[in-house]
ZAMARGU-4260 file (C-alpha; in steps of 0.2 Angstrom, whole numbers, plus 5000, padded with zeros to 4 digits):
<rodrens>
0) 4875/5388/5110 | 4871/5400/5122 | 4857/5412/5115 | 4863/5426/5123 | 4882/5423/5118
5) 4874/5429/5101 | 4859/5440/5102 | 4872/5454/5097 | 4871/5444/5078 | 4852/5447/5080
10) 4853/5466/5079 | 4865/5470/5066 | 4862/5484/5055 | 4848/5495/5068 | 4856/5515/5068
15) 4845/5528/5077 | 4844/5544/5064 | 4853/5556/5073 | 4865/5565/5060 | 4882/5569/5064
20) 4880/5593/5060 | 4894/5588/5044 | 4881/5575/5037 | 4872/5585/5024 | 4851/5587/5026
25) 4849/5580/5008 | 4861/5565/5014 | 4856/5563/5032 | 4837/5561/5025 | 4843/5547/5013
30) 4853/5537/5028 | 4838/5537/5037 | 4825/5532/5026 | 4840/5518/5022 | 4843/5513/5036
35) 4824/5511/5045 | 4824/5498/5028 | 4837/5489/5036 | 4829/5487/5052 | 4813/5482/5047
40) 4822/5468/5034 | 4835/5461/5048 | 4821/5460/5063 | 4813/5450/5050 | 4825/5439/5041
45) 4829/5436/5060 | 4812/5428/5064 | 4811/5421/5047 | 4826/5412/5052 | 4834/5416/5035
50) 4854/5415/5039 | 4860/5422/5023 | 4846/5437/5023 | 4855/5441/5042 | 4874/5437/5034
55) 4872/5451/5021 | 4870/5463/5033 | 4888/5462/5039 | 4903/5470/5031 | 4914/5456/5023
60) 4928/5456/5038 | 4915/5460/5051 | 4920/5455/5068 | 4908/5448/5083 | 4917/5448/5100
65) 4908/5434/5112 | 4906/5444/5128 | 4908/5427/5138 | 4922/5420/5133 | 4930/5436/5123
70) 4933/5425/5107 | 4931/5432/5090 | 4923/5427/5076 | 4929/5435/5061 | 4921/5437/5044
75) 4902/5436/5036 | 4905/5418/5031 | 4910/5412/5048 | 4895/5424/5056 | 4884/5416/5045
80) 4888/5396/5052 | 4884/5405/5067 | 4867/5411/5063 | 4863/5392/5055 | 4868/5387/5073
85) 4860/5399/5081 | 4842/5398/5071 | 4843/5379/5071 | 4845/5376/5091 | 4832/5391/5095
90) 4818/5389/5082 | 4805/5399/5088 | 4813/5413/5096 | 4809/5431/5090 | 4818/5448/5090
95) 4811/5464/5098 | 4826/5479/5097 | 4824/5495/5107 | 4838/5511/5100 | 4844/5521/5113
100) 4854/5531/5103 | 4866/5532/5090 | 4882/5545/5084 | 4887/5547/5066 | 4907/5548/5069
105) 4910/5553/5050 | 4894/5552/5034 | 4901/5535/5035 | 4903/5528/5050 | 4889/5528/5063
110) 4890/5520/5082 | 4874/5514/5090 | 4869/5508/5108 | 4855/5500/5111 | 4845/5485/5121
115) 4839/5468/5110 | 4826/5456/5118 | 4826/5439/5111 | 4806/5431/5118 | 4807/5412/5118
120) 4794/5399/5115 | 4786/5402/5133 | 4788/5421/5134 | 4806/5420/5143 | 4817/5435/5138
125) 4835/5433/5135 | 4840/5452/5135 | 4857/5460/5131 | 4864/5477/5129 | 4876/5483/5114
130) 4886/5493/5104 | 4886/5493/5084 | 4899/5499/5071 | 4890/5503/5057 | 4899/5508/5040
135) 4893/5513/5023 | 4902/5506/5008 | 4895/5508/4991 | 4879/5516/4995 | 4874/5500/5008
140) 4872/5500/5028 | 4885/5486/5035 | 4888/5479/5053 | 4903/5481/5055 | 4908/5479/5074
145) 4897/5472/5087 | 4899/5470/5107 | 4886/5464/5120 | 4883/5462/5138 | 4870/5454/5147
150) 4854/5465/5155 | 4854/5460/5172 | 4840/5463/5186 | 4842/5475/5197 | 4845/5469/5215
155) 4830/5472/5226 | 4828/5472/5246 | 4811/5470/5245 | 4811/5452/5253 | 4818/5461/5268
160) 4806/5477/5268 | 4790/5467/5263 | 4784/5466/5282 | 4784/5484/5281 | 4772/5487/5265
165) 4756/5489/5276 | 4764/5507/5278 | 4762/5511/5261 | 4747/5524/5257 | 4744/5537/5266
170) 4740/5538/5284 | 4733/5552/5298 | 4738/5556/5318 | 4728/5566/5326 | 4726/5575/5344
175) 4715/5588/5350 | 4726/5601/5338 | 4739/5592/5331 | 4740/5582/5314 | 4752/5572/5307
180) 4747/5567/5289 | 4761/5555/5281 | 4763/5547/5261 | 4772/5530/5259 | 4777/5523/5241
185) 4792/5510/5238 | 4806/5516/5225 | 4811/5509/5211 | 4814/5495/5211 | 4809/5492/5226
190) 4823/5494/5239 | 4817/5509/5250 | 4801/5515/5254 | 4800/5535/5255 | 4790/5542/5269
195) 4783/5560/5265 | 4777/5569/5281 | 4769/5586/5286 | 4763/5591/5303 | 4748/5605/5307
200) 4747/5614/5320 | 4729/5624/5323 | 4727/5621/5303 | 4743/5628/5299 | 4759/5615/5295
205) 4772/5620/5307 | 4785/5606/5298 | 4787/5594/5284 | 4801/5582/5280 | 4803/5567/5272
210) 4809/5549/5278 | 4819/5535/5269 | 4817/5516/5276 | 4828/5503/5268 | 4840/5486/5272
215) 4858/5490/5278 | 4864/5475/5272 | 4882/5477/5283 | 4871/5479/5299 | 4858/5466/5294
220) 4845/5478/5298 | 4830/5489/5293 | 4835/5509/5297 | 4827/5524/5292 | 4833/5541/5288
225) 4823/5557/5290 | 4826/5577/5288 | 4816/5588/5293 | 4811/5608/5285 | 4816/5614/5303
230) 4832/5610/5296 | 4836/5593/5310 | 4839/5575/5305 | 4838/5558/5311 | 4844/5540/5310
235) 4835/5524/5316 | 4836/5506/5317 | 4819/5496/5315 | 4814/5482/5323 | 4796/5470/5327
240) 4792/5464/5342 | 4778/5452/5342 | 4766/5464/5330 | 4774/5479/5333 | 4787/5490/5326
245) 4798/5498/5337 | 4810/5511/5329 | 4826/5518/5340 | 4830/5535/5333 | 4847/5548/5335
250) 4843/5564/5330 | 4853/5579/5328 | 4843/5594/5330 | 4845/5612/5319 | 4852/5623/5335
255) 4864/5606/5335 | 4860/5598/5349 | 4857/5579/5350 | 4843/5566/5354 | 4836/5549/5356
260) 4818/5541/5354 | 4811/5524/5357 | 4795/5526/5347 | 4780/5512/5342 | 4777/5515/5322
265) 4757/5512/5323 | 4750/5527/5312 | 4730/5527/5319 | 4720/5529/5303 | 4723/5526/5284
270) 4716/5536/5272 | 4706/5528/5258
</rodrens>
């Protein structure tokens, strides 16, 4: 059994404690204190791999829909031969749940999204996003419905932009009376770097802007766009010769007029 078809039944009854504005204080203050009990016991029935502690969490015609294959499993008694599955094959693995938020559709019924983390034996992390039914029946929290998708990574073009991460920090071009002071850092993730630049003219900065490199994957190359406080902008396609990056820029400037560069990206000196 796949652990991440069912890391879903490893969340069960874990509501946020937002209250719905018709849910009384008095009532709201009661749910929550309620319901933080129910967390604490399921995370750790989970890693106490107790199967009928985690059943009981669930209404009686709860139902788990398997994100992979879309197939149901209907009732606490067929959840729990699931859980004595689950917790045989994957003996050591432990639940971390993070709440992102929940809404209290009536005093009864509460939906919550959230992220669960299964960590197994060497630290690998099978993670999973969800959504929780939650209703109250006779005074007691139960799971009602629960789907789940898998947390996948990001993509990244780092691979492609790595070459390029001698730029980040940032960096000084001087003349006689001209500087031109410029910040690198990656984005999240990873998939852009983001140039910040300023130029100084006699001590005073005559023009900023602020450039973004990344991978176009449909031309199979590294470009860059930049703009300018003068109001202009600029596209560019990056590419190495031997040690050297040359970038070919089209720019359109602010009165509207257009123009081109061949230029050598070498800033002269990095700042520490």
């Amino acid at each position: 059994m796949k652990r991440t078809t069912w890391l879903s039944v490893a969340l069960s009854i874990v509501v946020g404690t937002c209250g719905h504005a018709t849910v009384l204080a008095a009532d709201g203050a009661a749910n929550k204190a309620e319901i933080e009990n129910s967390i604490n016991s399921y995370v750790a029935a989970f890693n106490a791999r107790d199967s009928e502690s985690l059943a009981a969490h669930w209404s009686p015609e709860a139902v788990y829909t398997n994100p992979a294959t879309g197939d149901q499993v209907v009732g606490r008694e067929a959840i729990k031969k699931e859980f004595d599955a689950l917790l045989l094959e994957n003996k050591e693995d432990r639940l971390v749940v993070d709440v992102e938020s929940i809404q209290f559709v009536s005093p009864n019924v509460a939906v919550e999204h959230g992220v669960a983390t299964v960590i197994g034996p060497e630290e690998d992390l099978e993670i999973t996003s969800y959504t929780a039914v939650h209703v109250k029946r006779n005074g007691e929290w139960l799971l009602d419905r629960v789907s789940e998708a898998e947390e996948t990574e990001p993509p990244s073009h780092y691979e492609q932009l790595k070459d390029l991460e001698w730029l980040i920090g940032t960096w000084l071009d001087a003349s006689e009376n001209d500087l031109i002071e410029t910040t690198c850092q990656w984005a999240r993730n990873d998939n852009f770097i983001i140039r910040s630049f300023k130029v100084s003219v006699q001590d005073r900065i005559d023009m900023s802007g602020i450039q973004v490199i990344g991978w176009d994957p449909a031309a199979g190359s590294i470009r860059s766009w930049a703009f300018d406080s003068n109001g202009g902008f600029a596209e560019g396609t990056w590419t190495k010769k031997n040690d050297r990056w040359f970038v070919e820029s089209n720019a359109l400037l602010p009165d509207g007029q257009k123009g081109s560069s061949d230029a050598c990206d070498t800033p002269t000196h990095r700042l520490a």
